[in-house]
PDB file with SEQRES, HELIX, SHEET and CRYST1 records, atoms N, CA, C and O in Angstrom:
SEQRES   1 A   89  UNK UNK UNK UNK UNK UNK UNK UNK UNK UNK UNK UNK UNK          
SEQRES   2 A   89  UNK UNK UNK UNK UNK UNK UNK UNK UNK UNK UNK UNK UNK          
SEQRES   3 A   89  UNK UNK UNK UNK UNK UNK UNK UNK UNK UNK UNK UNK UNK          
SEQRES   4 A   89  UNK UNK UNK UNK UNK UNK UNK UNK UNK UNK UNK UNK UNK          
SEQRES   5 A   89  UNK UNK UNK UNK UNK UNK UNK UNK UNK UNK UNK UNK UNK          
SEQRES   6 A   89  UNK UNK UNK UNK UNK UNK UNK UNK UNK UNK UNK UNK UNK          
SEQRES   7 A   89  UNK UNK UNK UNK UNK UNK UNK UNK UNK UNK UNK                  
HELIX    1 AA1 UNK A    2  UNK A   24  1                                  23    
HELIX    2 AA2 UNK A   32  UNK A   49  1                                  18    
HELIX    3 AA3 UNK A   50  UNK A   54  3                                   5    
HELIX    4 AA4 UNK A   55  UNK A   58  1                                   4    
HELIX    5 AA5 UNK A   62  UNK A   88  1                                  27    
CRYST1    1.000    1.000    1.000  90.00  90.00  90.00 P 1           1          
ATOM      1  N   UNK A   1      95.191  69.061 107.378  1.00  0.00           N  
ATOM      2  CA  UNK A   1      96.272  69.918 106.995  1.00  0.00           C  
ATOM      3  C   UNK A   1      95.770  71.368 106.797  1.00  0.00           C  
ATOM      4  O   UNK A   1      96.504  72.327 107.035  1.00  0.00           O  
ATOM      5  N   UNK A   2      94.531  71.499 106.367  1.00  0.00           N  
ATOM      6  CA  UNK A   2      93.975  72.834 106.136  1.00  0.00           C  
ATOM      7  C   UNK A   2      93.786  73.549 107.475  1.00  0.00           C  
ATOM      8  O   UNK A   2      93.924  74.771 107.542  1.00  0.00           O  
ATOM      9  N   UNK A   3      93.475  72.813 108.536  1.00  0.00           N  
ATOM     10  CA  UNK A   3      93.316  73.430 109.859  1.00  0.00           C  
ATOM     11  C   UNK A   3      94.645  74.006 110.341  1.00  0.00           C  
ATOM     12  O   UNK A   3      94.683  75.098 110.909  1.00  0.00           O  
ATOM     13  N   UNK A   4      95.721  73.279 110.116  1.00  0.00           N  
ATOM     14  CA  UNK A   4      97.046  73.755 110.509  1.00  0.00           C  
ATOM     15  C   UNK A   4      97.391  75.011 109.683  1.00  0.00           C  
ATOM     16  O   UNK A   4      97.935  75.978 110.217  1.00  0.00           O  
ATOM     17  N   UNK A   5      97.079  74.986 108.415  1.00  0.00           N  
ATOM     18  CA  UNK A   5      97.332  76.139 107.552  1.00  0.00           C  
ATOM     19  C   UNK A   5      96.583  77.361 108.073  1.00  0.00           C  
ATOM     20  O   UNK A   5      97.155  78.448 108.159  1.00  0.00           O  
ATOM     21  N   UNK A   6      95.308  77.192 108.422  1.00  0.00           N  
ATOM     22  CA  UNK A   6      94.512  78.304 108.916  1.00  0.00           C  
ATOM     23  C   UNK A   6      95.053  78.823 110.255  1.00  0.00           C  
ATOM     24  O   UNK A   6      95.090  80.034 110.473  1.00  0.00           O  
ATOM     25  N   UNK A   7      95.469  77.931 111.142  1.00  0.00           N  
ATOM     26  CA  UNK A   7      96.039  78.370 112.420  1.00  0.00           C  
ATOM     27  C   UNK A   7      97.332  79.154 112.215  1.00  0.00           C  
ATOM     28  O   UNK A   7      97.504  80.223 112.799  1.00  0.00           O  
ATOM     29  N   UNK A   8      98.222  78.643 111.408  1.00  0.00           N  
ATOM     30  CA  UNK A   8      99.478  79.342 111.144  1.00  0.00           C  
ATOM     31  C   UNK A   8      99.217  80.693 110.483  1.00  0.00           C  
ATOM     32  O   UNK A   8      99.845  81.691 110.838  1.00  0.00           O  
ATOM     33  N   UNK A   9      98.306  80.729 109.537  1.00  0.00           N  
ATOM     34  CA  UNK A   9      98.009  81.964 108.831  1.00  0.00           C  
ATOM     35  C   UNK A   9      97.363  82.995 109.746  1.00  0.00           C  
ATOM     36  O   UNK A   9      97.724  84.171 109.701  1.00  0.00           O  
ATOM     37  N   UNK A  10      96.423  82.574 110.565  1.00  0.00           N  
ATOM     38  CA  UNK A  10      95.734  83.506 111.463  1.00  0.00           C  
ATOM     39  C   UNK A  10      96.715  84.081 112.487  1.00  0.00           C  
ATOM     40  O   UNK A  10      96.746  85.292 112.704  1.00  0.00           O  
ATOM     41  N   UNK A  11      97.511  83.222 113.112  1.00  0.00           N  
ATOM     42  CA  UNK A  11      98.461  83.692 114.107  1.00  0.00           C  
ATOM     43  C   UNK A  11      99.500  84.600 113.458  1.00  0.00           C  
ATOM     44  O   UNK A  11      99.803  85.669 113.988  1.00  0.00           O  
ATOM     45  N   UNK A  12     100.038  84.194 112.338  1.00  0.00           N  
ATOM     46  CA  UNK A  12     101.042  84.992 111.652  1.00  0.00           C  
ATOM     47  C   UNK A  12     100.491  86.326 111.163  1.00  0.00           C  
ATOM     48  O   UNK A  12     101.173  87.346 111.261  1.00  0.00           O  
ATOM     49  N   UNK A  13      99.275  86.335 110.640  1.00  0.00           N  
ATOM     50  CA  UNK A  13      98.678  87.570 110.157  1.00  0.00           C  
ATOM     51  C   UNK A  13      98.386  88.535 111.303  1.00  0.00           C  
ATOM     52  O   UNK A  13      98.613  89.739 111.183  1.00  0.00           O  
ATOM     53  N   UNK A  14      97.884  87.999 112.410  1.00  0.00           N  
ATOM     54  CA  UNK A  14      97.599  88.868 113.559  1.00  0.00           C  
ATOM     55  C   UNK A  14      98.897  89.476 114.090  1.00  0.00           C  
ATOM     56  O   UNK A  14      98.949  90.671 114.380  1.00  0.00           O  
ATOM     57  N   UNK A  15      99.930  88.669 114.216  1.00  0.00           N  
ATOM     58  CA  UNK A  15     101.215  89.203 114.683  1.00  0.00           C  
ATOM     59  C   UNK A  15     101.791  90.219 113.731  1.00  0.00           C  
ATOM     60  O   UNK A  15     102.293  91.257 114.160  1.00  0.00           O  
ATOM     61  N   UNK A  16     101.726  89.935 112.435  1.00  0.00           N  
ATOM     62  CA  UNK A  16     102.255  90.867 111.451  1.00  0.00           C  
ATOM     63  C   UNK A  16     101.484  92.180 111.460  1.00  0.00           C  
ATOM     64  O   UNK A  16     102.083  93.254 111.402  1.00  0.00           O  
ATOM     65  N   UNK A  17     100.176  92.101 111.531  1.00  0.00           N  
ATOM     66  CA  UNK A  17      99.361  93.315 111.520  1.00  0.00           C  
ATOM     67  C   UNK A  17      99.482  94.108 112.810  1.00  0.00           C  
ATOM     68  O   UNK A  17      99.239  95.315 112.820  1.00  0.00           O  
ATOM     69  N   UNK A  18      99.848  93.454 113.881  1.00  0.00           N  
ATOM     70  CA  UNK A  18     100.038  94.139 115.130  1.00  0.00           C  
ATOM     71  C   UNK A  18     101.402  94.823 115.184  1.00  0.00           C  
ATOM     72  O   UNK A  18     101.537  95.901 115.761  1.00  0.00           O  
ATOM     73  N   UNK A  19     102.422  94.187 114.574  1.00  0.00           N  
ATOM     74  CA  UNK A  19     103.780  94.739 114.619  1.00  0.00           C  
ATOM     75  C   UNK A  19     104.115  95.682 113.482  1.00  0.00           C  
ATOM     76  O   UNK A  19     105.023  96.501 113.619  1.00  0.00           O  
ATOM     77  N   UNK A  20     103.410  95.592 112.364  1.00  0.00           N  
ATOM     78  CA  UNK A  20     103.737  96.425 111.209  1.00  0.00           C  
ATOM     79  C   UNK A  20     103.575  97.924 111.413  1.00  0.00           C  
ATOM     80  O   UNK A  20     104.341  98.688 110.827  1.00  0.00           O  
ATOM     81  N   UNK A  21     102.615  98.387 112.214  1.00  0.00           N  
ATOM     82  CA  UNK A  21     102.574  99.844 112.434  1.00  0.00           C  
ATOM     83  C   UNK A  21     103.879 100.393 113.030  1.00  0.00           C  
ATOM     84  O   UNK A  21     104.237 101.543 112.778  1.00  0.00           O  
ATOM     85  N   UNK A  22     104.583  99.582 113.810  1.00  0.00           N  
ATOM     86  CA  UNK A  22     105.890 100.016 114.323  1.00  0.00           C  
ATOM     87  C   UNK A  22     106.916 100.107 113.195  1.00  0.00           C  
ATOM     88  O   UNK A  22     107.749 101.014 113.188  1.00  0.00           O  
ATOM     89  N   UNK A  23     106.862  99.186 112.257  1.00  0.00           N  
ATOM     90  CA  UNK A  23     107.786  99.185 111.135  1.00  0.00           C  
ATOM     91  C   UNK A  23     107.482 100.339 110.175  1.00  0.00           C  
ATOM     92  O   UNK A  23     108.400 100.948 109.626  1.00  0.00           O  
ATOM     93  N   UNK A  24     106.195 100.638 109.972  1.00  0.00           N  
ATOM     94  CA  UNK A  24     105.791 101.758 109.122  1.00  0.00           C  
ATOM     95  C   UNK A  24     105.979 103.093 109.810  1.00  0.00           C  
ATOM     96  O   UNK A  24     105.936 104.144 109.170  1.00  0.00           O  
ATOM     97  N   UNK A  25     106.191 103.051 111.142  1.00  0.00           N  
ATOM     98  CA  UNK A  25     106.315 104.281 111.943  1.00  0.00           C  
ATOM     99  C   UNK A  25     105.125 105.222 111.714  1.00  0.00           C  
ATOM    100  O   UNK A  25     105.275 106.420 111.474  1.00  0.00           O  
ATOM    101  N   UNK A  26     103.954 104.622 111.799  1.00  0.00           N  
ATOM    102  CA  UNK A  26     102.743 105.412 111.592  1.00  0.00           C  
ATOM    103  C   UNK A  26     101.632 104.844 112.464  1.00  0.00           C  
ATOM    104  O   UNK A  26     101.690 103.697 112.906  1.00  0.00           O  
ATOM    105  N   UNK A  27     100.647 105.653 112.694  1.00  0.00           N  
ATOM    106  CA  UNK A  27      99.445 105.198 113.408  1.00  0.00           C  
ATOM    107  C   UNK A  27      98.530 104.509 112.414  1.00  0.00           C  
ATOM    108  O   UNK A  27      98.449 104.925 111.258  1.00  0.00           O  
ATOM    109  N   UNK A  28      97.841 103.462 112.845  1.00  0.00           N  
ATOM    110  CA  UNK A  28      96.874 102.841 111.945  1.00  0.00           C  
ATOM    111  C   UNK A  28      95.761 103.826 111.623  1.00  0.00           C  
ATOM    112  O   UNK A  28      95.111 104.338 112.534  1.00  0.00           O  
ATOM    113  N   UNK A  29      95.529 104.102 110.329  1.00  0.00           N  
ATOM    114  CA  UNK A  29      94.574 105.135 109.957  1.00  0.00           C  
ATOM    115  C   UNK A  29      93.134 104.819 110.363  1.00  0.00           C  
ATOM    116  O   UNK A  29      92.356 105.731 110.643  1.00  0.00           O  
ATOM    117  N   UNK A  30      92.783 103.561 110.397  1.00  0.00           N  
ATOM    118  CA  UNK A  30      91.430 103.172 110.745  1.00  0.00           C  
ATOM    119  C   UNK A  30      91.364 102.455 112.090  1.00  0.00           C  
ATOM    120  O   UNK A  30      90.305 101.955 112.471  1.00  0.00           O  
ATOM    121  N   UNK A  31      92.456 102.400 112.793  1.00  0.00           N  
ATOM    122  CA  UNK A  31      92.520 101.732 114.086  1.00  0.00           C  
ATOM    123  C   UNK A  31      93.192 100.370 113.998  1.00  0.00           C  
ATOM    124  O   UNK A  31      93.210  99.735 112.944  1.00  0.00           O  
ATOM    125  N   UNK A  32      93.739  99.938 115.118  1.00  0.00           N  
ATOM    126  CA  UNK A  32      94.469  98.679 115.156  1.00  0.00           C  
ATOM    127  C   UNK A  32      93.566  97.483 114.890  1.00  0.00           C  
ATOM    128  O   UNK A  32      93.984  96.529 114.234  1.00  0.00           O  
ATOM    129  N   UNK A  33      92.346  97.520 115.383  1.00  0.00           N  
ATOM    130  CA  UNK A  33      91.421  96.417 115.173  1.00  0.00           C  
ATOM    131  C   UNK A  33      91.125  96.228 113.698  1.00  0.00           C  
ATOM    132  O   UNK A  33      91.067  95.097 113.215  1.00  0.00           O  
ATOM    133  N   UNK A  34      90.936  97.326 112.977  1.00  0.00           N  
ATOM    134  CA  UNK A  34      90.684  97.232 111.532  1.00  0.00           C  
ATOM    135  C   UNK A  34      91.888  96.677 110.796  1.00  0.00           C  
ATOM    136  O   UNK A  34      91.748  95.870 109.878  1.00  0.00           O  
ATOM    137  N   UNK A  35      93.070  97.112 111.201  1.00  0.00           N  
ATOM    138  CA  UNK A  35      94.303  96.550 110.598  1.00  0.00           C  
ATOM    139  C   UNK A  35      94.357  95.051 110.787  1.00  0.00           C  
ATOM    140  O   UNK A  35      94.640  94.318 109.839  1.00  0.00           O  
ATOM    141  N   UNK A  36      94.094  94.587 111.979  1.00  0.00           N  
ATOM    142  CA  UNK A  36      94.174  93.142 112.264  1.00  0.00           C  
ATOM    143  C   UNK A  36      93.108  92.394 111.483  1.00  0.00           C  
ATOM    144  O   UNK A  36      93.391  91.345 110.903  1.00  0.00           O  
ATOM    145  N   UNK A  37      91.884  92.914 111.456  1.00  0.00           N  
ATOM    146  CA  UNK A  37      90.800  92.228 110.740  1.00  0.00           C  
ATOM    147  C   UNK A  37      91.078  92.158 109.236  1.00  0.00           C  
ATOM    148  O   UNK A  37      90.942  91.096 108.629  1.00  0.00           O  
ATOM    149  N   UNK A  38      91.468  93.284 108.638  1.00  0.00           N  
ATOM    150  CA  UNK A  38      91.739  93.310 107.198  1.00  0.00           C  
ATOM    151  C   UNK A  38      92.902  92.386 106.856  1.00  0.00           C  
ATOM    152  O   UNK A  38      92.815  91.613 105.901  1.00  0.00           O  
ATOM    153  N   UNK A  39      93.970  92.455 107.607  1.00  0.00           N  
ATOM    154  CA  UNK A  39      95.142  91.623 107.351  1.00  0.00           C  
ATOM    155  C   UNK A  39      94.828  90.156 107.508  1.00  0.00           C  
ATOM    156  O   UNK A  39      95.289  89.344 106.706  1.00  0.00           O  
ATOM    157  N   UNK A  40      94.060  89.790 108.515  1.00  0.00           N  
ATOM    158  CA  UNK A  40      93.755  88.381 108.758  1.00  0.00           C  
ATOM    159  C   UNK A  40      92.817  87.836 107.685  1.00  0.00           C  
ATOM    160  O   UNK A  40      93.001  86.717 107.208  1.00  0.00           O  
ATOM    161  N   UNK A  41      91.820  88.617 107.309  1.00  0.00           N  
ATOM    162  CA  UNK A  41      90.879  88.146 106.261  1.00  0.00           C  
ATOM    163  C   UNK A  41      91.597  87.954 104.931  1.00  0.00           C  
ATOM    164  O   UNK A  41      91.426  86.924 104.279  1.00  0.00           O  
ATOM    165  N   UNK A  42      92.394  88.928 104.526  1.00  0.00           N  
ATOM    166  CA  UNK A  42      93.126  88.784 103.257  1.00  0.00           C  
ATOM    167  C   UNK A  42      94.140  87.640 103.343  1.00  0.00           C  
ATOM    168  O   UNK A  42      94.347  86.924 102.364  1.00  0.00           O  
ATOM    169  N   UNK A  43      94.759  87.468 104.486  1.00  0.00           N  
ATOM    170  CA  UNK A  43      95.708  86.376 104.656  1.00  0.00           C  
ATOM    171  C   UNK A  43      95.066  85.010 104.557  1.00  0.00           C  
ATOM    172  O   UNK A  43      95.608  84.111 103.914  1.00  0.00           O  
ATOM    173  N   UNK A  44      93.908  84.846 105.191  1.00  0.00           N  
ATOM    174  CA  UNK A  44      93.220  83.554 105.168  1.00  0.00           C  
ATOM    175  C   UNK A  44      92.728  83.241 103.748  1.00  0.00           C  
ATOM    176  O   UNK A  44      92.857  82.109 103.282  1.00  0.00           O  
ATOM    177  N   UNK A  45      92.171  84.233 103.072  1.00  0.00           N  
ATOM    178  CA  UNK A  45      91.712  84.002 101.686  1.00  0.00           C  
ATOM    179  C   UNK A  45      92.870  83.618 100.786  1.00  0.00           C  
ATOM    180  O   UNK A  45      92.768  82.670 100.007  1.00  0.00           O  
ATOM    181  N   UNK A  46      93.971  84.347 100.888  1.00  0.00           N  
ATOM    182  CA  UNK A  46      95.155  84.050 100.076  1.00  0.00           C  
ATOM    183  C   UNK A  46      95.712  82.657 100.384  1.00  0.00           C  
ATOM    184  O   UNK A  46      96.085  81.920  99.471  1.00  0.00           O  
ATOM    185  N   UNK A  47      95.768  82.299 101.664  1.00  0.00           N  
ATOM    186  CA  UNK A  47      96.299  80.995 102.033  1.00  0.00           C  
ATOM    187  C   UNK A  47      95.457  79.858 101.492  1.00  0.00           C  
ATOM    188  O   UNK A  47      95.992  78.868 100.994  1.00  0.00           O  
ATOM    189  N   UNK A  48      94.151  79.993 101.585  1.00  0.00           N  
ATOM    190  CA  UNK A  48      93.275  78.939 101.065  1.00  0.00           C  
ATOM    191  C   UNK A  48      93.381  78.801  99.556  1.00  0.00           C  
ATOM    192  O   UNK A  48      93.442  77.688  99.032  1.00  0.00           O  
ATOM    193  N   UNK A  49      93.404  79.932  98.855  1.00  0.00           N  
ATOM    194  CA  UNK A  49      93.530  79.870  97.390  1.00  0.00           C  
ATOM    195  C   UNK A  49      94.881  79.270  96.996  1.00  0.00           C  
ATOM    196  O   UNK A  49      94.955  78.425  96.105  1.00  0.00           O  
ATOM    197  N   UNK A  50      95.930  79.706  97.655  1.00  0.00           N  
ATOM    198  CA  UNK A  50      97.266  79.187  97.317  1.00  0.00           C  
ATOM    199  C   UNK A  50      97.371  77.696  97.611  1.00  0.00           C  
ATOM    200  O   UNK A  50      97.905  76.943  96.797  1.00  0.00           O  
ATOM    201  N   UNK A  51      96.865  77.256  98.772  1.00  0.00           N  
ATOM    202  CA  UNK A  51      97.014  75.871  99.169  1.00  0.00           C  
ATOM    203  C   UNK A  51      96.113  74.932  98.370  1.00  0.00           C  
ATOM    204  O   UNK A  51      96.524  73.834  97.993  1.00  0.00           O  
ATOM    205  N   UNK A  52      94.897  75.367  98.119  1.00  0.00           N  
ATOM    206  CA  UNK A  52      93.936  74.482  97.455  1.00  0.00           C  
ATOM    207  C   UNK A  52      93.968  74.530  95.937  1.00  0.00           C  
ATOM    208  O   UNK A  52      93.566  73.566  95.285  1.00  0.00           O  
ATOM    209  N   UNK A  53      94.445  75.644  95.353  1.00  0.00           N  
ATOM    210  CA  UNK A  53      94.415  75.811  93.917  1.00  0.00           C  
ATOM    211  C   UNK A  53      95.820  75.850  93.305  1.00  0.00           C  
ATOM    212  O   UNK A  53      96.151  75.050  92.429  1.00  0.00           O  
ATOM    213  N   UNK A  54      96.630  76.786  93.779  1.00  0.00           N  
ATOM    214  CA  UNK A  54      97.924  77.043  93.112  1.00  0.00           C  
ATOM    215  C   UNK A  54      98.954  75.943  93.391  1.00  0.00           C  
ATOM    216  O   UNK A  54      99.623  75.474  92.471  1.00  0.00           O  
ATOM    217  N   UNK A  55      99.082  75.537  94.638  1.00  0.00           N  
ATOM    218  CA  UNK A  55     100.083  74.505  94.980  1.00  0.00           C  
ATOM    219  C   UNK A  55      99.867  73.189  94.254  1.00  0.00           C  
ATOM    220  O   UNK A  55     100.841  72.616  93.765  1.00  0.00           O  
ATOM    221  N   UNK A  56      98.649  72.677  94.156  1.00  0.00           N  
ATOM    222  CA  UNK A  56      98.476  71.448  93.363  1.00  0.00           C  
ATOM    223  C   UNK A  56      98.785  71.636  91.862  1.00  0.00           C  
ATOM    224  O   UNK A  56      99.239  70.707  91.194  1.00  0.00           O  
ATOM    225  N   UNK A  57      98.537  72.829  91.356  1.00  0.00           N  
ATOM    226  CA  UNK A  57      98.811  73.061  89.927  1.00  0.00           C  
ATOM    227  C   UNK A  57     100.310  73.016  89.629  1.00  0.00           C  
ATOM    228  O   UNK A  57     100.710  72.564  88.556  1.00  0.00           O  
ATOM    229  N   UNK A  58     101.135  73.476  90.559  1.00  0.00           N  
ATOM    230  CA  UNK A  58     102.566  73.478  90.300  1.00  0.00           C  
ATOM    231  C   UNK A  58     103.288  72.293  90.950  1.00  0.00           C  
ATOM    232  O   UNK A  58     104.512  72.186  90.875  1.00  0.00           O  
ATOM    233  N   UNK A  59     102.522  71.414  91.582  1.00  0.00           N  
ATOM    234  CA  UNK A  59     103.079  70.163  92.082  1.00  0.00           C  
ATOM    235  C   UNK A  59     103.624  70.200  93.495  1.00  0.00           C  
ATOM    236  O   UNK A  59     104.353  69.288  93.884  1.00  0.00           O  
ATOM    237  N   UNK A  60     103.307  71.203  94.268  1.00  0.00           N  
ATOM    238  CA  UNK A  60     103.770  71.253  95.667  1.00  0.00           C  
ATOM    239  C   UNK A  60     102.813  70.482  96.540  1.00  0.00           C  
ATOM    240  O   UNK A  60     101.595  70.570  96.386  1.00  0.00           O  
ATOM    241  N   UNK A  61     103.390  69.712  97.477  1.00  0.00           N  
ATOM    242  CA  UNK A  61     102.576  68.944  98.405  1.00  0.00           C  
ATOM    243  C   UNK A  61     103.201  68.998  99.788  1.00  0.00           C  
ATOM    244  O   UNK A  61     104.382  69.309  99.937  1.00  0.00           O  
ATOM    245  N   UNK A  62     102.406  68.696 100.787  1.00  0.00           N  
ATOM    246  CA  UNK A  62     102.884  68.555 102.156  1.00  0.00           C  
ATOM    247  C   UNK A  62     103.346  69.846 102.795  1.00  0.00           C  
ATOM    248  O   UNK A  62     102.736  70.903 102.638  1.00  0.00           O  
ATOM    249  N   UNK A  63     104.455  69.723 103.528  1.00  0.00           N  
ATOM    250  CA  UNK A  63     104.947  70.851 104.314  1.00  0.00           C  
ATOM    251  C   UNK A  63     105.402  72.027 103.446  1.00  0.00           C  
ATOM    252  O   UNK A  63     105.281  73.183 103.850  1.00  0.00           O  
ATOM    253  N   UNK A  64     105.913  71.738 102.282  1.00  0.00           N  
ATOM    254  CA  UNK A  64     106.345  72.820 101.394  1.00  0.00           C  
ATOM    255  C   UNK A  64     105.154  73.655 100.934  1.00  0.00           C  
ATOM    256  O   UNK A  64     105.245  74.881 100.882  1.00  0.00           O  
ATOM    257  N   UNK A  65     104.068  73.025 100.607  1.00  0.00           N  
ATOM    258  CA  UNK A  65     102.863  73.735 100.218  1.00  0.00           C  
ATOM    259  C   UNK A  65     102.286  74.500 101.402  1.00  0.00           C  
ATOM    260  O   UNK A  65     101.832  75.634 101.245  1.00  0.00           O  
ATOM    261  N   UNK A  66     102.298  73.898 102.575  1.00  0.00           N  
ATOM    262  CA  UNK A  66     101.798  74.553 103.781  1.00  0.00           C  
ATOM    263  C   UNK A  66     102.606  75.795 104.127  1.00  0.00           C  
ATOM    264  O   UNK A  66     102.042  76.863 104.363  1.00  0.00           O  
ATOM    265  N   UNK A  67     103.916  75.654 104.155  1.00  0.00           N  
ATOM    266  CA  UNK A  67     104.783  76.795 104.486  1.00  0.00           C  
ATOM    267  C   UNK A  67     104.737  77.896 103.450  1.00  0.00           C  
ATOM    268  O   UNK A  67     104.692  79.077 103.795  1.00  0.00           O  
ATOM    269  N   UNK A  68     104.748  77.524 102.201  1.00  0.00           N  
ATOM    270  CA  UNK A  68     104.676  78.513 101.146  1.00  0.00           C  
ATOM    271  C   UNK A  68     103.383  79.291 101.146  1.00  0.00           C  
ATOM    272  O   UNK A  68     103.377  80.509 100.965  1.00  0.00           O  
ATOM    273  N   UNK A  69     102.289  78.585 101.348  1.00  0.00           N  
ATOM    274  CA  UNK A  69     100.983  79.227 101.368  1.00  0.00           C  
ATOM    275  C   UNK A  69     100.856  80.163 102.576  1.00  0.00           C  
ATOM    276  O   UNK A  69     100.323  81.265 102.450  1.00  0.00           O  
ATOM    277  N   UNK A  70     101.336  79.735 103.730  1.00  0.00           N  
ATOM    278  CA  UNK A  70     101.231  80.552 104.944  1.00  0.00           C  
ATOM    279  C   UNK A  70     102.101  81.800 104.820  1.00  0.00           C  
ATOM    280  O   UNK A  70     101.643  82.894 105.152  1.00  0.00           O  
ATOM    281  N   UNK A  71     103.317  81.672 104.360  1.00  0.00           N  
ATOM    282  CA  UNK A  71     104.202  82.843 104.245  1.00  0.00           C  
ATOM    283  C   UNK A  71     103.703  83.806 103.179  1.00  0.00           C  
ATOM    284  O   UNK A  71     103.797  85.023 103.339  1.00  0.00           O  
ATOM    285  N   UNK A  72     103.180  83.269 102.108  1.00  0.00           N  
ATOM    286  CA  UNK A  72     102.623  84.128 101.065  1.00  0.00           C  
ATOM    287  C   UNK A  72     101.424  84.920 101.609  1.00  0.00           C  
ATOM    288  O   UNK A  72     101.258  86.100 101.299  1.00  0.00           O  
ATOM    289  N   UNK A  73     100.609  84.268 102.409  1.00  0.00           N  
ATOM    290  CA  UNK A  73      99.439  84.928 102.978  1.00  0.00           C  
ATOM    291  C   UNK A  73      99.838  86.022 103.972  1.00  0.00           C  
ATOM    292  O   UNK A  73      99.223  87.088 103.999  1.00  0.00           O  
ATOM    293  N   UNK A  74     100.851  85.765 104.780  1.00  0.00           N  
ATOM    294  CA  UNK A  74     101.304  86.761 105.737  1.00  0.00           C  
ATOM    295  C   UNK A  74     101.890  87.964 105.011  1.00  0.00           C  
ATOM    296  O   UNK A  74     101.698  89.105 105.432  1.00  0.00           O  
ATOM    297  N   UNK A  75     102.605  87.708 103.918  1.00  0.00           N  
ATOM    298  CA  UNK A  75     103.121  88.828 103.111  1.00  0.00           C  
ATOM    299  C   UNK A  75     102.010  89.640 102.486  1.00  0.00           C  
ATOM    300  O   UNK A  75     102.097  90.866 102.421  1.00  0.00           O  
ATOM    301  N   UNK A  76     100.973  88.977 102.027  1.00  0.00           N  
ATOM    302  CA  UNK A  76      99.823  89.712 101.446  1.00  0.00           C  
ATOM    303  C   UNK A  76      99.097  90.519 102.512  1.00  0.00           C  
ATOM    304  O   UNK A  76      98.558  91.586 102.217  1.00  0.00           O  
ATOM    305  N   UNK A  77      99.073  90.028 103.745  1.00  0.00           N  
ATOM    306  CA  UNK A  77      98.483  90.819 104.835  1.00  0.00           C  
ATOM    307  C   UNK A  77      99.247  92.102 105.034  1.00  0.00           C  
ATOM    308  O   UNK A  77      98.640  93.147 105.268  1.00  0.00           O  
ATOM    309  N   UNK A  78     100.568  92.054 104.948  1.00  0.00           N  
ATOM    310  CA  UNK A  78     101.392  93.248 105.071  1.00  0.00           C  
ATOM    311  C   UNK A  78     101.126  94.215 103.914  1.00  0.00           C  
ATOM    312  O   UNK A  78     101.034  95.426 104.119  1.00  0.00           O  
ATOM    313  N   UNK A  79     101.006  93.687 102.725  1.00  0.00           N  
ATOM    314  CA  UNK A  79     100.730  94.524 101.564  1.00  0.00           C  
ATOM    315  C   UNK A  79      99.361  95.191 101.680  1.00  0.00           C  
ATOM    316  O   UNK A  79      99.196  96.350 101.300  1.00  0.00           O  
ATOM    317  N   UNK A  80      98.379  94.453 102.208  1.00  0.00           N  
ATOM    318  CA  UNK A  80      97.042  95.044 102.366  1.00  0.00           C  
ATOM    319  C   UNK A  80      97.060  96.207 103.372  1.00  0.00           C  
ATOM    320  O   UNK A  80      96.327  97.181 103.202  1.00  0.00           O  
ATOM    321  N   UNK A  81      97.880  96.108 104.400  1.00  0.00           N  
ATOM    322  CA  UNK A  81      98.012  97.224 105.344  1.00  0.00           C  
ATOM    323  C   UNK A  81      98.677  98.430 104.686  1.00  0.00           C  
ATOM    324  O   UNK A  81      98.305  99.572 104.955  1.00  0.00           O  
ATOM    325  N   UNK A  82      99.645  98.178 103.839  1.00  0.00           N  
ATOM    326  CA  UNK A  82     100.281  99.265 103.129  1.00  0.00           C  
ATOM    327  C   UNK A  82      99.283  99.972 102.215  1.00  0.00           C  
ATOM    328  O   UNK A  82      99.284 101.198 102.113  1.00  0.00           O  
ATOM    329  N   UNK A  83      98.435  99.190 101.552  1.00  0.00           N  
ATOM    330  CA  UNK A  83      97.412  99.750 100.681  1.00  0.00           C  
ATOM    331  C   UNK A  83      96.422 100.586 101.498  1.00  0.00           C  
ATOM    332  O   UNK A  83      96.015 101.661 101.058  1.00  0.00           O  
ATOM    333  N   UNK A  84      96.031 100.099 102.687  1.00  0.00           N  
ATOM    334  CA  UNK A  84      95.147 100.878 103.539  1.00  0.00           C  
ATOM    335  C   UNK A  84      95.742 102.233 103.875  1.00  0.00           C  
ATOM    336  O   UNK A  84      95.038 103.243 103.879  1.00  0.00           O  
ATOM    337  N   UNK A  85      97.032 102.257 104.154  1.00  0.00           N  
ATOM    338  CA  UNK A  85      97.677 103.547 104.480  1.00  0.00           C  
ATOM    339  C   UNK A  85      97.748 104.468 103.280  1.00  0.00           C  
ATOM    340  O   UNK A  85      97.612 105.681 103.438  1.00  0.00           O  
ATOM    341  N   UNK A  86      97.953 103.941 102.098  1.00  0.00           N  
ATOM    342  CA  UNK A  86      98.002 104.760 100.884  1.00  0.00           C  
ATOM    343  C   UNK A  86      96.614 105.299 100.541  1.00  0.00           C  
ATOM    344  O   UNK A  86      96.490 106.433 100.077  1.00  0.00           O  
ATOM    345  N   UNK A  87      95.580 104.503 100.762  1.00  0.00           N  
ATOM    346  CA  UNK A  87      94.203 104.941 100.464  1.00  0.00           C  
ATOM    347  C   UNK A  87      93.813 106.070 101.408  1.00  0.00           C  
ATOM    348  O   UNK A  87      93.192 107.042 100.978  1.00  0.00           O  
ATOM    349  N   UNK A  88      94.161 105.962 102.668  1.00  0.00           N  
ATOM    350  CA  UNK A  88      93.789 106.964 103.665  1.00  0.00           C  
ATOM    351  C   UNK A  88      94.593 108.250 103.467  1.00  0.00           C  
ATOM    352  O   UNK A  88      94.061 109.350 103.621  1.00  0.00           O  
ATOM    353  N   UNK A  89      95.873 108.107 103.127  1.00  0.00           N  
ATOM    354  CA  UNK A  89      96.765 109.278 103.045  1.00  0.00           C  
ATOM    355  C   UNK A  89      96.593 109.983 101.754  1.00  0.00           C  
ATOM    356  O   UNK A  89      97.258 110.989 101.506  1.00  0.00           O  
TER     357      UNK A  89                                                      
END                                                                             
């Protein structure tokens, strides 16, 4: 199940980090590759922590834990890109 979580998180984070510069209407301050790397790394770390630590504590199991962890991680990837833009600007 963790492999599926990582695949969903990596694909979702890469897509989000690739498409978000269009939503922000800005150029990536450190380059597109840096955006994708930072977003994917923060997404994977968040997904693993959420799935392995937080979901069992609150009683989530199975597909609900998988989906919640993946979506939370993709959202954090977007927030990390926003922070990168604020730090640079």
């Amino acid at each position: 199940m963790v492999v599926v979580l990582l695949l969903v998180t990596i694909v979702g984070s890469v897509l989000a980090c690739w498409l978000l510069p269009m939503a922000f209407k800005s150029e990536p301050p450190y380059g597109l590759a840096t955006d994708i790397i930072v977003g994917t790394v923060t997404g994977v770390i968040c997904a693993l922590v959420a799935y392995l630590v937080i979901c069992p504590l609150i009683g989530l199991r199975g597909a609900l834990a998988l989906g919640g962890s993946a979506l939370d991680a993709i959202g954090l990837a977007a927030v990390s890109l926003w922070v990168l833009r604020k730090v640079k600007g």
